[in-house]
Structures are given as structure tokens and as C-alpha cells.
PDB file of N, CA, C and O in Angstrom:
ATOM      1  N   UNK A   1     -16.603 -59.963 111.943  1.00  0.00           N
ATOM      2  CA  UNK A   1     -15.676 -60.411 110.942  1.00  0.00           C
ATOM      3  C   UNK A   1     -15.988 -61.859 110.590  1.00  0.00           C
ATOM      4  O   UNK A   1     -16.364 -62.626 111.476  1.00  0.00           O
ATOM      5  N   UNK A   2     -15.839 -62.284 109.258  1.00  0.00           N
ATOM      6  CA  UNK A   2     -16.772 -63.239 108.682  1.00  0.00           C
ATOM      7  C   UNK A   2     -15.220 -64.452 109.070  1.00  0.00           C
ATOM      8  O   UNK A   2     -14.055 -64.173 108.786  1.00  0.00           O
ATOM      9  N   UNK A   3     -15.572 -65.434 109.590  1.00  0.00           N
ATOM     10  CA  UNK A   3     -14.798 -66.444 110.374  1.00  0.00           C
ATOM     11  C   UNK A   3     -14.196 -67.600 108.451  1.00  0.00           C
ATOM     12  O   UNK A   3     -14.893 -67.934 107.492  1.00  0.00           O
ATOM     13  N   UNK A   4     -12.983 -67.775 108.682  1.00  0.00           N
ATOM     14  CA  UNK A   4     -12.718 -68.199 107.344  1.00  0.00           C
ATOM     15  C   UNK A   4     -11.862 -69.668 107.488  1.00  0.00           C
ATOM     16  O   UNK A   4     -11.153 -69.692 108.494  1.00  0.00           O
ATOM     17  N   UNK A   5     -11.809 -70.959 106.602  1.00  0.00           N
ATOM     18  CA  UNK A   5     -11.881 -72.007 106.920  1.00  0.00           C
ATOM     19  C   UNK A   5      -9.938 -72.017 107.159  1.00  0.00           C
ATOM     20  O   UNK A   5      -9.234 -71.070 106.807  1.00  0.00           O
ATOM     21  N   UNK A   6      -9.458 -73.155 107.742  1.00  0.00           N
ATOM     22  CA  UNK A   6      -7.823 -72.684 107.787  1.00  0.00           C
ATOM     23  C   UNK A   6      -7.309 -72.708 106.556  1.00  0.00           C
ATOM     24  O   UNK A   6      -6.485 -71.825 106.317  1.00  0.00           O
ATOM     25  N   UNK A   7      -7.648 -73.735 105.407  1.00  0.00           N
ATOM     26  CA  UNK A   7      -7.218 -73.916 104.831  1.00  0.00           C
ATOM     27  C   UNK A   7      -7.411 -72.569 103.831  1.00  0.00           C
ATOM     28  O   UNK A   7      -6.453 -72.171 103.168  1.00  0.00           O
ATOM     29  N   UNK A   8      -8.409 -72.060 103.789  1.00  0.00           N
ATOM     30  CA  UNK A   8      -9.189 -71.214 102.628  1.00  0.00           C
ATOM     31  C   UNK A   8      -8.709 -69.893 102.641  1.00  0.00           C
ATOM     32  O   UNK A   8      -9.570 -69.017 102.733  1.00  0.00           O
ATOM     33  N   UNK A   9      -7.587 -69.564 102.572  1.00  0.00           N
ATOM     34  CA  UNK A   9      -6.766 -68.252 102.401  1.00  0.00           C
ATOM     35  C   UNK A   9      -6.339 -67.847 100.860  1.00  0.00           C
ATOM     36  O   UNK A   9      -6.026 -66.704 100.528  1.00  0.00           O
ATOM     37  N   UNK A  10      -6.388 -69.116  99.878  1.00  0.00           N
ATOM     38  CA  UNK A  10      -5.870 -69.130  98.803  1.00  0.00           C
ATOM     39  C   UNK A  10      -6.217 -67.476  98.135  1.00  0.00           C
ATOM     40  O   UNK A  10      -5.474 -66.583  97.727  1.00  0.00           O
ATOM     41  N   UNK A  11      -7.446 -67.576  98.239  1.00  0.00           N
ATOM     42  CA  UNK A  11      -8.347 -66.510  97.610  1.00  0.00           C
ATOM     43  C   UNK A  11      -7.729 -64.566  98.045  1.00  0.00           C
ATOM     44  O   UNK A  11      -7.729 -63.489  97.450  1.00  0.00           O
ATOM     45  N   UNK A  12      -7.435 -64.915  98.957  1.00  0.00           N
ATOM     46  CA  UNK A  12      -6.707 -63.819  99.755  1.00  0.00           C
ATOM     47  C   UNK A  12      -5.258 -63.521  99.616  1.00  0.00           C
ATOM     48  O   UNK A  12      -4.806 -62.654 100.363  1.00  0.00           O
ATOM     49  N   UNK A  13      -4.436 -64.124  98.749  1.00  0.00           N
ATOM     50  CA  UNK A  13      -3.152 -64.423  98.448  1.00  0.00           C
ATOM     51  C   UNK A  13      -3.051 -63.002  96.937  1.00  0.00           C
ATOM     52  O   UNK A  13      -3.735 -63.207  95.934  1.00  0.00           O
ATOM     53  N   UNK A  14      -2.542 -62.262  96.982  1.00  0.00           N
ATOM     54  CA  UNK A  14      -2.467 -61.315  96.183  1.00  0.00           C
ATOM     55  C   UNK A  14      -1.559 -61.451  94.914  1.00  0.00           C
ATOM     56  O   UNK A  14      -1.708 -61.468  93.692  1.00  0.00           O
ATOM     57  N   UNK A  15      -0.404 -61.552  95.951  1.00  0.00           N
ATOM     58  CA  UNK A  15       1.215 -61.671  95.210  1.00  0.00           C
ATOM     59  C   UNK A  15       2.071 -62.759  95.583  1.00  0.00           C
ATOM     60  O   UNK A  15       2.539 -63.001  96.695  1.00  0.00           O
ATOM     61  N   UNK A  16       2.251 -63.548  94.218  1.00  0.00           N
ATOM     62  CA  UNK A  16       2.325 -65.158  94.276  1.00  0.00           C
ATOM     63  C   UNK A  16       4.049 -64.832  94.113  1.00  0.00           C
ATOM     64  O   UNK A  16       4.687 -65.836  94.431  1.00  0.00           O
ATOM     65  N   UNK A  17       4.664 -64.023  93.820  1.00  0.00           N
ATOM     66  CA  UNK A  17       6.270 -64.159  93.378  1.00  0.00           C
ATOM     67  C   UNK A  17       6.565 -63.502  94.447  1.00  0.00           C
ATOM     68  O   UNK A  17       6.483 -62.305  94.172  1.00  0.00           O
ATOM     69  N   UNK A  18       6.996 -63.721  95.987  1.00  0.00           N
ATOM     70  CA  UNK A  18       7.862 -62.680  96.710  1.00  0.00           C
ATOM     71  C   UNK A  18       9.266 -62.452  96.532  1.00  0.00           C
ATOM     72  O   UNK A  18      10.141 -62.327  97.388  1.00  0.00           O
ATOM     73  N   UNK A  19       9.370 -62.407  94.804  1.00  0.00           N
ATOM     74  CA  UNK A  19      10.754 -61.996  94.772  1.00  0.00           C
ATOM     75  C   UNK A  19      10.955 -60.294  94.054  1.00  0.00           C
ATOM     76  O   UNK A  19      11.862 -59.463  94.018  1.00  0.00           O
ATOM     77  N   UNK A  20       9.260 -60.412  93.448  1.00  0.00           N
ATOM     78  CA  UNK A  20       9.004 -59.184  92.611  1.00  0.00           C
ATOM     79  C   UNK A  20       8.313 -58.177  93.665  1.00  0.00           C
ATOM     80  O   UNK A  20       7.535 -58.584  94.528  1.00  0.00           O
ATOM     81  N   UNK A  21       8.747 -56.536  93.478  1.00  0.00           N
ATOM     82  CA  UNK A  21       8.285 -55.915  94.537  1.00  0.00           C
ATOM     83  C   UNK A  21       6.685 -55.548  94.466  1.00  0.00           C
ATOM     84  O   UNK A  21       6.088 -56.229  93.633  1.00  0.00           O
ATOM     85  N   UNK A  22       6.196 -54.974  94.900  1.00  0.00           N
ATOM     86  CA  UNK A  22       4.685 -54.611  94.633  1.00  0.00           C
ATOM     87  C   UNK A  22       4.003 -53.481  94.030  1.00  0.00           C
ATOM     88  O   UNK A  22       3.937 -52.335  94.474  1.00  0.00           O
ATOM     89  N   UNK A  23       3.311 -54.128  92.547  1.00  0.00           N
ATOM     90  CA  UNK A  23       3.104 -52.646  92.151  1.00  0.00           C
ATOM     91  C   UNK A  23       1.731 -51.905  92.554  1.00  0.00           C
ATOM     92  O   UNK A  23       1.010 -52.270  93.482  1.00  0.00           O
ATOM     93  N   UNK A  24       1.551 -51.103  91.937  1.00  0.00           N
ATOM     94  CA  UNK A  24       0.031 -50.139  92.829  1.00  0.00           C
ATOM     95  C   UNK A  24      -0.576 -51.162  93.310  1.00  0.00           C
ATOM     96  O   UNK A  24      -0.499 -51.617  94.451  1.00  0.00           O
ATOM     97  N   UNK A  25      -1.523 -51.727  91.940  1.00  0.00           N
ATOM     98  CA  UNK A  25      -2.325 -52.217  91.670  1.00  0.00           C
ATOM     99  C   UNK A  25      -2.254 -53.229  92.903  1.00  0.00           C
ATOM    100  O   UNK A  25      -2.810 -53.123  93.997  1.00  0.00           O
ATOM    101  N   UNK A  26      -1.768 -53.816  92.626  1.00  0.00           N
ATOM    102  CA  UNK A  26      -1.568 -55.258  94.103  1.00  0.00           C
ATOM    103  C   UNK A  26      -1.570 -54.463  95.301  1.00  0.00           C
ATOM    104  O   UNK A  26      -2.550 -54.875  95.921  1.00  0.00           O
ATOM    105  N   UNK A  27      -1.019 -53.549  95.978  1.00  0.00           N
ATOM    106  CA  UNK A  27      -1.132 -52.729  96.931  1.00  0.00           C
ATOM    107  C   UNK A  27      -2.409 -51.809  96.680  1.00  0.00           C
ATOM    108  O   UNK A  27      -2.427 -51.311  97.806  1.00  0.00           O
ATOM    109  N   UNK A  28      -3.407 -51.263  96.080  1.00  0.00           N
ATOM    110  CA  UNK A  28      -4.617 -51.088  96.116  1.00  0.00           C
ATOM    111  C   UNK A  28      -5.410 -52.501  96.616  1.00  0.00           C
ATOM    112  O   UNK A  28      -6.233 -52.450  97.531  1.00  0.00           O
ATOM    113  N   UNK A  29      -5.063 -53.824  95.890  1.00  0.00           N
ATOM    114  CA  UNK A  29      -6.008 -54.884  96.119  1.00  0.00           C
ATOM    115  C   UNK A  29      -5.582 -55.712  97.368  1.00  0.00           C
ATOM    116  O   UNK A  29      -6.327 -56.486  97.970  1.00  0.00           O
ATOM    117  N   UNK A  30      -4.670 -55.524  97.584  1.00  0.00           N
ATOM    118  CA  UNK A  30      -4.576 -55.597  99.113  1.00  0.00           C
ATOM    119  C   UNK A  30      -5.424 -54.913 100.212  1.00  0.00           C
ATOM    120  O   UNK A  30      -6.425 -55.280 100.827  1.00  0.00           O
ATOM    121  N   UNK A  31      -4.628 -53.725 100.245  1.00  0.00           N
ATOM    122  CA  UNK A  31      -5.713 -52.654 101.141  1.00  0.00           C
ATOM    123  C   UNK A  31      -7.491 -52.687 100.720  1.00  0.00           C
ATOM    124  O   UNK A  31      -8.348 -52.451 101.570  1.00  0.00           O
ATOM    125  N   UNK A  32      -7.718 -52.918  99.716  1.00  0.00           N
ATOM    126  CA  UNK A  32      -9.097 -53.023  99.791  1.00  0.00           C
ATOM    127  C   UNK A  32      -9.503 -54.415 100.114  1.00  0.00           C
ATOM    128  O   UNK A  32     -10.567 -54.430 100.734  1.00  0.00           O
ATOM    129  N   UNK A  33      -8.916 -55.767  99.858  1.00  0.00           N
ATOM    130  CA  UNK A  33      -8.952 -56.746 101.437  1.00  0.00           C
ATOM    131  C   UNK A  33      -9.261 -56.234 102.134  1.00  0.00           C
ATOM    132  O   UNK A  33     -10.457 -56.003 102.309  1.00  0.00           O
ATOM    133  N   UNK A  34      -8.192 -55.745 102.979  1.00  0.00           N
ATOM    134  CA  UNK A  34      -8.306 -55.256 104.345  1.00  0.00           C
ATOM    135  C   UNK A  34      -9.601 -54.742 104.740  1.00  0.00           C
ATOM    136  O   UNK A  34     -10.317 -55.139 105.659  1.00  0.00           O
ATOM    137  N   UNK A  35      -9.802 -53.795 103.907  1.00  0.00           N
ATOM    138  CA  UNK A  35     -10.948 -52.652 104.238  1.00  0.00           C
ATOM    139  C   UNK A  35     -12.456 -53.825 103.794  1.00  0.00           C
ATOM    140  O   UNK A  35     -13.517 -53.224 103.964  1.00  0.00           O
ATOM    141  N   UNK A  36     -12.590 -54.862 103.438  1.00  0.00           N
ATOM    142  CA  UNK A  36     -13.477 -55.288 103.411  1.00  0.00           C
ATOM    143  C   UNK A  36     -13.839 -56.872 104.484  1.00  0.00           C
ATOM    144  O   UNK A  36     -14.563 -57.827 104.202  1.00  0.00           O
ATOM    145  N   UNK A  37     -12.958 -56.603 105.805  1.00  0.00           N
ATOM    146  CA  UNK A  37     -12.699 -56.675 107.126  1.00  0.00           C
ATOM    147  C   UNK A  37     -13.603 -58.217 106.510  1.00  0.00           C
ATOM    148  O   UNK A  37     -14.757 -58.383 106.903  1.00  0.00           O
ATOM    149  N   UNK A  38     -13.099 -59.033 105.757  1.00  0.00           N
ATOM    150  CA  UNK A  38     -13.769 -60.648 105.395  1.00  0.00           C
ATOM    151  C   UNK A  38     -12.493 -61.218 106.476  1.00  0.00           C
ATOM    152  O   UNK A  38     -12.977 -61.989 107.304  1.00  0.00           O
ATOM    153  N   UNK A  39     -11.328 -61.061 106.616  1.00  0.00           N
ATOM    154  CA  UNK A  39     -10.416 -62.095 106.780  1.00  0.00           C
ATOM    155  C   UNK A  39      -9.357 -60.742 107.685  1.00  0.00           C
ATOM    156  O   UNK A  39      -9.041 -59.605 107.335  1.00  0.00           O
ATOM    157  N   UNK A  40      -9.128 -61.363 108.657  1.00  0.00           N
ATOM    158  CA  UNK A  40      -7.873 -60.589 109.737  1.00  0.00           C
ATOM    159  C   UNK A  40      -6.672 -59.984 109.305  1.00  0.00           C
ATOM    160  O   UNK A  40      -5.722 -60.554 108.768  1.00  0.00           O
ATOM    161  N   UNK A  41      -6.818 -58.455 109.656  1.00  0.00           N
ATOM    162  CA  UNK A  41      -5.327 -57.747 108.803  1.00  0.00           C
ATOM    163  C   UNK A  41      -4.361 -58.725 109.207  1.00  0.00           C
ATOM    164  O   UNK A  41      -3.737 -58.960 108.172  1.00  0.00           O
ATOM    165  N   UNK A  42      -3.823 -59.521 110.250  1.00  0.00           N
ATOM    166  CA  UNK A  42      -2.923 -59.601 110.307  1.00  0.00           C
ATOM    167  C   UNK A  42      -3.230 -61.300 109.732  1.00  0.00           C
ATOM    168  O   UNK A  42      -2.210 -61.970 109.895  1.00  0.00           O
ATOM    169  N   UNK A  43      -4.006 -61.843 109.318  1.00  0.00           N
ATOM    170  CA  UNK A  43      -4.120 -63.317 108.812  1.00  0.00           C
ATOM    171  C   UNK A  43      -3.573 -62.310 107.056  1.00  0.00           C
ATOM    172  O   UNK A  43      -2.390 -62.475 106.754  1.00  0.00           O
ATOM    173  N   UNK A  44      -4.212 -61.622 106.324  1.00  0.00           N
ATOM    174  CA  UNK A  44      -4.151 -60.837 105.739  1.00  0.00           C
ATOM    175  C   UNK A  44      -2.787 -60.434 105.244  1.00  0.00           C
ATOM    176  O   UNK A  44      -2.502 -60.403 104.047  1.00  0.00           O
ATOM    177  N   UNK A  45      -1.961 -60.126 106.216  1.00  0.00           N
ATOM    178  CA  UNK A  45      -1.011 -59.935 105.999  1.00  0.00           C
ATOM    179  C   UNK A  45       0.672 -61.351 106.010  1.00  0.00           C
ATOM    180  O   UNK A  45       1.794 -61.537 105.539  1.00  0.00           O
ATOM    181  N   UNK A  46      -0.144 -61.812 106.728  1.00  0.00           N
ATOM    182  CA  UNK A  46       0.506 -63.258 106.758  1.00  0.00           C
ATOM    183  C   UNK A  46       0.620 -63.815 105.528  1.00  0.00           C
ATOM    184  O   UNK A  46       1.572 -63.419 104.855  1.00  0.00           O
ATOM    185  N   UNK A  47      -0.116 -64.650 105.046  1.00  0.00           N
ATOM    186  CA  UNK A  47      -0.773 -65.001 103.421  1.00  0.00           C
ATOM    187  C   UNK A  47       0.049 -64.164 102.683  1.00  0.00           C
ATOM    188  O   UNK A  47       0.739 -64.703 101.817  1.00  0.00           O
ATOM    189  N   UNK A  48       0.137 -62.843 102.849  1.00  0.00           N
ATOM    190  CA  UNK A  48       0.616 -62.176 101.668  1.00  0.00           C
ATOM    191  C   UNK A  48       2.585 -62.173 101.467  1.00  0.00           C
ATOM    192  O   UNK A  48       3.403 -61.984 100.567  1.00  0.00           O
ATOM    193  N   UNK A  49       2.575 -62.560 103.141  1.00  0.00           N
ATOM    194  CA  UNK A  49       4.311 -62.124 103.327  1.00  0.00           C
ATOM    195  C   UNK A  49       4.378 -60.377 103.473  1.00  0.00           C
ATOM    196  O   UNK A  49       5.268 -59.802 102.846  1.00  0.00           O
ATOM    197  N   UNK A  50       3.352 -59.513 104.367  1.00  0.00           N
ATOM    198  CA  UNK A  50       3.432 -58.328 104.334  1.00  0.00           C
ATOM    199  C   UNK A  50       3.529 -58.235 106.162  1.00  0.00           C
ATOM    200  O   UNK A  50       3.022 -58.943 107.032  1.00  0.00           O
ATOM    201  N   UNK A  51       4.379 -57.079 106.227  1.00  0.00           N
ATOM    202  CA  UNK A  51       4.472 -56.647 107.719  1.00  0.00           C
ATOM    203  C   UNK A  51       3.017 -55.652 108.163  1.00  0.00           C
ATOM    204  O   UNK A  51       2.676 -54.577 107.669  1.00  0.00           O
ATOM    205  N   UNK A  52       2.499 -56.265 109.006  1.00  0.00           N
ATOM    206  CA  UNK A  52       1.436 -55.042 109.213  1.00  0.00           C
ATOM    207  C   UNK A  52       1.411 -53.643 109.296  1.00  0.00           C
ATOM    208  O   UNK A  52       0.683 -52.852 108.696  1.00  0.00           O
ATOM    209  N   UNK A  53       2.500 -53.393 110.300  1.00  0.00           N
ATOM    210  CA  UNK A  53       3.208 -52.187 109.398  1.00  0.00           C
ATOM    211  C   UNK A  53       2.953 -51.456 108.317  1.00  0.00           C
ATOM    212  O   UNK A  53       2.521 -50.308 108.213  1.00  0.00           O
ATOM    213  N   UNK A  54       3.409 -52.606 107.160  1.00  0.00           N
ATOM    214  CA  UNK A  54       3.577 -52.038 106.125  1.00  0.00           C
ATOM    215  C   UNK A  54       1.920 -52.140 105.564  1.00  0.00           C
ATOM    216  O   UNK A  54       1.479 -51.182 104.928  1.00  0.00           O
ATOM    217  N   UNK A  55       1.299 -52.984 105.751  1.00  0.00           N
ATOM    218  CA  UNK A  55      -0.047 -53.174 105.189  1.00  0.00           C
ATOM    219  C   UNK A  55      -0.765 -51.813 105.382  1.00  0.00           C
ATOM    220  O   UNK A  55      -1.462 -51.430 104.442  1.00  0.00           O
ATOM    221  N   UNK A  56      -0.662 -50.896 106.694  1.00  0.00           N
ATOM    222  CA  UNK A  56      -0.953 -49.490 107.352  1.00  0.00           C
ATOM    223  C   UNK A  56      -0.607 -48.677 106.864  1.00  0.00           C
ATOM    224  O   UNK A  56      -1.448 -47.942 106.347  1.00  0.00           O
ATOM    225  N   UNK A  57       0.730 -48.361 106.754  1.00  0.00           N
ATOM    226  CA  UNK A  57       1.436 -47.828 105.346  1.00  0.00           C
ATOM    227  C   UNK A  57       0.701 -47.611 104.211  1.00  0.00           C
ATOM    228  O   UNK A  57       0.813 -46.485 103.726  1.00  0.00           O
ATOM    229  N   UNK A  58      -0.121 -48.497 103.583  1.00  0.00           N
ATOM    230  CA  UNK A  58       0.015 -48.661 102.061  1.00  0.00           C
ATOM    231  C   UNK A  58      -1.721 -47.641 102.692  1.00  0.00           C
ATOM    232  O   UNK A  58      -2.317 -46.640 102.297  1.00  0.00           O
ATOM    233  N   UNK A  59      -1.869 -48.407 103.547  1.00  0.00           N
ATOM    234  CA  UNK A  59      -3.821 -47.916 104.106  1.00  0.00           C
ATOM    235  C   UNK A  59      -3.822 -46.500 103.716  1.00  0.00           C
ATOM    236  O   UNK A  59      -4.574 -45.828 103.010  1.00  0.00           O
ATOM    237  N   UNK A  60      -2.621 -46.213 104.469  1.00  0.00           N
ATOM    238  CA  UNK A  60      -3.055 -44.602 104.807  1.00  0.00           C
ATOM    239  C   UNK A  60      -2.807 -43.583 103.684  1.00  0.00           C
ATOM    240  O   UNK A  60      -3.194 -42.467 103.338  1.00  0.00           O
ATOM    241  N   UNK A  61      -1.999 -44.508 103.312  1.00  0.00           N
ATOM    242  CA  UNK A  61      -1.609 -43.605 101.713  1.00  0.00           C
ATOM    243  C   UNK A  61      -2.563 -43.335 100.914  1.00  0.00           C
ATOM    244  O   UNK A  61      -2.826 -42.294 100.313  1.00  0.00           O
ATOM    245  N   UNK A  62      -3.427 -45.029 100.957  1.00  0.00           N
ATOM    246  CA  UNK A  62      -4.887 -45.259  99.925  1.00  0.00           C
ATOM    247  C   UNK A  62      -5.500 -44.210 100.634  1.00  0.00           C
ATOM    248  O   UNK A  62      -5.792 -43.228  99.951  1.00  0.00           O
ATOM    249  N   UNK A  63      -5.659 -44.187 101.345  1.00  0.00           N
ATOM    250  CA  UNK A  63      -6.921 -43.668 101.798  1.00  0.00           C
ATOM    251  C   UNK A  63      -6.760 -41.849 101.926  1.00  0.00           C
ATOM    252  O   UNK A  63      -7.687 -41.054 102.080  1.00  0.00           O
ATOM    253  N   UNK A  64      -5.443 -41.572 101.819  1.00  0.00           N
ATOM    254  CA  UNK A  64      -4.801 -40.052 101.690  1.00  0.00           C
ATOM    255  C   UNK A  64      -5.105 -39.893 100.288  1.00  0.00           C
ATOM    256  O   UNK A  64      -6.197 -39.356 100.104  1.00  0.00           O
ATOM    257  N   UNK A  65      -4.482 -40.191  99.271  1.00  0.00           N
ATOM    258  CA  UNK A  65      -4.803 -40.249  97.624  1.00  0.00           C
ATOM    259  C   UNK A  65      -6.636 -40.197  97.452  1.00  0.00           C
ATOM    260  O   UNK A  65      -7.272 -39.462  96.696  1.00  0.00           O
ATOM    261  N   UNK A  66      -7.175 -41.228  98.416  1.00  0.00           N
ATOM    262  CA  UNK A  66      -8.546 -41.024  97.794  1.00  0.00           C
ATOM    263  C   UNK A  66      -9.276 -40.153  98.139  1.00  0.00           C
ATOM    264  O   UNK A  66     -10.431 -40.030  97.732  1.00  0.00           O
ATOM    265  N   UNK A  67      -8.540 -39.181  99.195  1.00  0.00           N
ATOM    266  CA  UNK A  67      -9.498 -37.531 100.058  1.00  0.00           C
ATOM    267  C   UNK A  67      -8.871 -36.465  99.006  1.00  0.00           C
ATOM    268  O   UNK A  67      -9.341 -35.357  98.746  1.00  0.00           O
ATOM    269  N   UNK A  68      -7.755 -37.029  98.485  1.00  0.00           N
ATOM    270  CA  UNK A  68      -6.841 -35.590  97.693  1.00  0.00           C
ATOM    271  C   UNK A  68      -7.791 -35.892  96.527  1.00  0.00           C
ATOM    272  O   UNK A  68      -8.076 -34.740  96.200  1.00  0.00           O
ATOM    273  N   UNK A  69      -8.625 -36.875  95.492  1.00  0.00           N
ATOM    274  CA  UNK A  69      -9.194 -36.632  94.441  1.00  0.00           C
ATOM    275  C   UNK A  69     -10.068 -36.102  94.965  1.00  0.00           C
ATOM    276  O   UNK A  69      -9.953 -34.885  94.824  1.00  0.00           O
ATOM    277  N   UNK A  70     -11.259 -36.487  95.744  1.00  0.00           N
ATOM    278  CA  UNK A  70     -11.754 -36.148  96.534  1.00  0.00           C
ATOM    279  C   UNK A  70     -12.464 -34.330  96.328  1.00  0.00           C
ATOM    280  O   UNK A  70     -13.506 -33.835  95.897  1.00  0.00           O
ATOM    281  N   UNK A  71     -10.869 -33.718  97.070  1.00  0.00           N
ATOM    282  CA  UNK A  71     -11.099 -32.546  97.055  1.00  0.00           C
ATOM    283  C   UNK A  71     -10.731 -32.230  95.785  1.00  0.00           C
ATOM    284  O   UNK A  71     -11.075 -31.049  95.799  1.00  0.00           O
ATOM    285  N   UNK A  72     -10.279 -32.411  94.681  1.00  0.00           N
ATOM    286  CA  UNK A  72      -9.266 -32.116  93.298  1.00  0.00           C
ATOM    287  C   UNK A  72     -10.952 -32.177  92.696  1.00  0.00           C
ATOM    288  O   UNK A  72     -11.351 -31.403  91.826  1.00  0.00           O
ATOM    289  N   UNK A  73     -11.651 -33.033  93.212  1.00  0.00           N
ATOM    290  CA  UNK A  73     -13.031 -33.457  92.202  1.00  0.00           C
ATOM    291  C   UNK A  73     -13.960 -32.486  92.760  1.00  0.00           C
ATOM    292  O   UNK A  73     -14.896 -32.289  91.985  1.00  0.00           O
ATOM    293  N   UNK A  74     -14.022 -31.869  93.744  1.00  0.00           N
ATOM    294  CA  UNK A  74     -14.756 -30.944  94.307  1.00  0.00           C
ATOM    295  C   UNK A  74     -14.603 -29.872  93.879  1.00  0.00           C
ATOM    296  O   UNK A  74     -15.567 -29.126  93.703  1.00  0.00           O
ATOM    297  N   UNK A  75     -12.727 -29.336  93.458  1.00  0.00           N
ATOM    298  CA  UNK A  75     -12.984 -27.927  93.201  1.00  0.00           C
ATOM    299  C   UNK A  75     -13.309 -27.625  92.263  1.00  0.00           C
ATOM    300  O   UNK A  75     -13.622 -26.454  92.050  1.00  0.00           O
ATOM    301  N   UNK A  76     -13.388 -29.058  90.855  1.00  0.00           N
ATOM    302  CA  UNK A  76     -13.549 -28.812  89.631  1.00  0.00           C
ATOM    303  C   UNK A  76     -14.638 -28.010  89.813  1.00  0.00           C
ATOM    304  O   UNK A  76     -14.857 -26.820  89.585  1.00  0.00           O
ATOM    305  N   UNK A  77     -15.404 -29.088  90.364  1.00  0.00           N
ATOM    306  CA  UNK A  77     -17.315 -28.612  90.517  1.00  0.00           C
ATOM    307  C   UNK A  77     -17.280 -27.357  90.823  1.00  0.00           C
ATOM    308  O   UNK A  77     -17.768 -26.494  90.094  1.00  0.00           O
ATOM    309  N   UNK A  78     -16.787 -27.151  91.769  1.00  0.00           N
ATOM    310  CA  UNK A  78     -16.997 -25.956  92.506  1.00  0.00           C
ATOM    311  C   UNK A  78     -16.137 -24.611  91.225  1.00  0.00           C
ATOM    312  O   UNK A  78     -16.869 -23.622  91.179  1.00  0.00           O
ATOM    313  N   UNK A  79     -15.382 -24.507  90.674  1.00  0.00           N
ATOM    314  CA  UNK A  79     -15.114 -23.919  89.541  1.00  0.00           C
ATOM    315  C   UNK A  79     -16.183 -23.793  88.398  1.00  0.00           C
ATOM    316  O   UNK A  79     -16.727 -22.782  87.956  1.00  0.00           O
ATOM    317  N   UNK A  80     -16.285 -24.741  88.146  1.00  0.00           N
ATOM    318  CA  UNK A  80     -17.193 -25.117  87.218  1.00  0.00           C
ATOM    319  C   UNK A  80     -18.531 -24.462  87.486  1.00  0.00           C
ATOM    320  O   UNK A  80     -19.091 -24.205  86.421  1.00  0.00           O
ATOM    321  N   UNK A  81     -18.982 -24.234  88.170  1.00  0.00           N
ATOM    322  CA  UNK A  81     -20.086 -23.817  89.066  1.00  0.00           C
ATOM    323  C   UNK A  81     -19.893 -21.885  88.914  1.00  0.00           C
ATOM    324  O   UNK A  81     -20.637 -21.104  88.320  1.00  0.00           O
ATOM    325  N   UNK A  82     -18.554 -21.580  89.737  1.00  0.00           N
ATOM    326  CA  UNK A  82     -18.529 -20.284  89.647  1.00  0.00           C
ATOM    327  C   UNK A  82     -18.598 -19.662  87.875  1.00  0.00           C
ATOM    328  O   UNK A  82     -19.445 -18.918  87.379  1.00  0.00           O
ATOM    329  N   UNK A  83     -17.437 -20.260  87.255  1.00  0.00           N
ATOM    330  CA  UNK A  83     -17.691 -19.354  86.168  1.00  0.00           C
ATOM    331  C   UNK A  83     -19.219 -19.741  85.296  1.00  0.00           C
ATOM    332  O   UNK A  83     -19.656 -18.891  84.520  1.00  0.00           O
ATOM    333  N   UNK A  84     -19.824 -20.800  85.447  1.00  0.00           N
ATOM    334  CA  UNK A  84     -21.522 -20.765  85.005  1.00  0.00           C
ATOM    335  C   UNK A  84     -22.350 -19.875  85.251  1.00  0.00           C
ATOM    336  O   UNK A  84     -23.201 -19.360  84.526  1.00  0.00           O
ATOM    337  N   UNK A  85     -21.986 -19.641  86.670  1.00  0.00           N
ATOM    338  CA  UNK A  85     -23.138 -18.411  87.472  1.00  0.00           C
ATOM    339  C   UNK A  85     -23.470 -17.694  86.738  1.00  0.00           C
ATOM    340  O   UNK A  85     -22.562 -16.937  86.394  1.00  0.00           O
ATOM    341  N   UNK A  86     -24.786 -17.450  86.076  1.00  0.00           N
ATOM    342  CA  UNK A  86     -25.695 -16.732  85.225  1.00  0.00           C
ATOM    343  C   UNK A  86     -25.150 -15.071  86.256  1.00  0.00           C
ATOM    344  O   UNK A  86     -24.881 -15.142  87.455  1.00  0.00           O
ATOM    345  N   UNK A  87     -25.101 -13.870  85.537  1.00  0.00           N
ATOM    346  CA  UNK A  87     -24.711 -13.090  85.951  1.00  0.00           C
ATOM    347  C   UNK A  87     -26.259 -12.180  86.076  1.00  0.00           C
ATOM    348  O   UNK A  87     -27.147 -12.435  85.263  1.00  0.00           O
ATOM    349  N   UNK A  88     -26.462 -11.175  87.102  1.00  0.00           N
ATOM    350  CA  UNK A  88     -28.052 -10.639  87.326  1.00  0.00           C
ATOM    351  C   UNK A  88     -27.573  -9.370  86.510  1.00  0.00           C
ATOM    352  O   UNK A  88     -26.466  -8.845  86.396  1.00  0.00           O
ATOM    353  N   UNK A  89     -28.499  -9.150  86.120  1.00  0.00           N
ATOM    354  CA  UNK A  89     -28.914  -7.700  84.981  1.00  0.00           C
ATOM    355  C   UNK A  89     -29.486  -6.706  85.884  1.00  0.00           C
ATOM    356  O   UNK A  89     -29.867  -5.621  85.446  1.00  0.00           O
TER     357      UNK A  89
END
């Protein structure tokens, strides 16, 4: 994990109003922080005003949503595929 200066968190700061709740988008760019393991979930979550907890939360969801397209994008193919099948004579 890439070691980061004390001061230099600015960059890592997502959501500047903690009075407004969080929409996707900021909770996608959060969790993909995380997942790009530069700076400590829980420094990570500090900076942001997020419970780690909740930072796990948002993970597992991302990361549930991105296996469900996933398979949603597979069966197209895989549909797509069956009714093509050239039929044998």
C-alpha cells in the first residue's frame, strides 16, 4: 500500500457537504478508492466522515451489482448465440 503524506488526503476527500446524503455516483467513487488500495480503508474512510462499516456496505453492493451485469451481459451473448445457431440440413 502506497504510504501517503499526512497532510495529502485532500485528493481522497469525495464529499465536501456532510450535510447532503450520498448519491451513487460518490459511493461508486468512493469504493473504487478503496479498491485501488493507494490510501487505508479506514484513513479512507476517515477523510470522508464514513463508518467502515458502511464503506463495506456500499463494497459489497458494488461489487454484487457488478457480477449481476456480469451475468445479465452473459446471457445476452449466450441468447444471442442460441437463436444464430445456423441450423444443419
Amino acid at each position: 500500500m502506497a504510504r501517503t503524506d499526512e497532510n495529502d488526503y485532500t485528493e481522497y476527500v469525495v464529499q465536501r457537504n456532510s450535510d447532503v446524503s450520498w448519491s451513487e455516483v460518490e459511493k461508486v467513487l468512493l469504493v473504487s478508492l478503496g479498491l485501488c488500495k493507494q490510501i487505508a480503508i479506514t484513513t479512507l474512510c476517515r477523510v470522508n466522515n464514513v463508518s467502515p462499516p458502511l464503506f463495506y456496505k456500499w463494497k459489497k453492493l458494488f461489487v454484487a451489482r457488478g457480477l449481476e451485469e456480469r451475468i445479465n451481459t452473459l446471457e445476452r451473448y449466450l441468447e444471442k448465440l442460441i437463436l444464430e445457431k445456423p441450423k444443419n440440413k
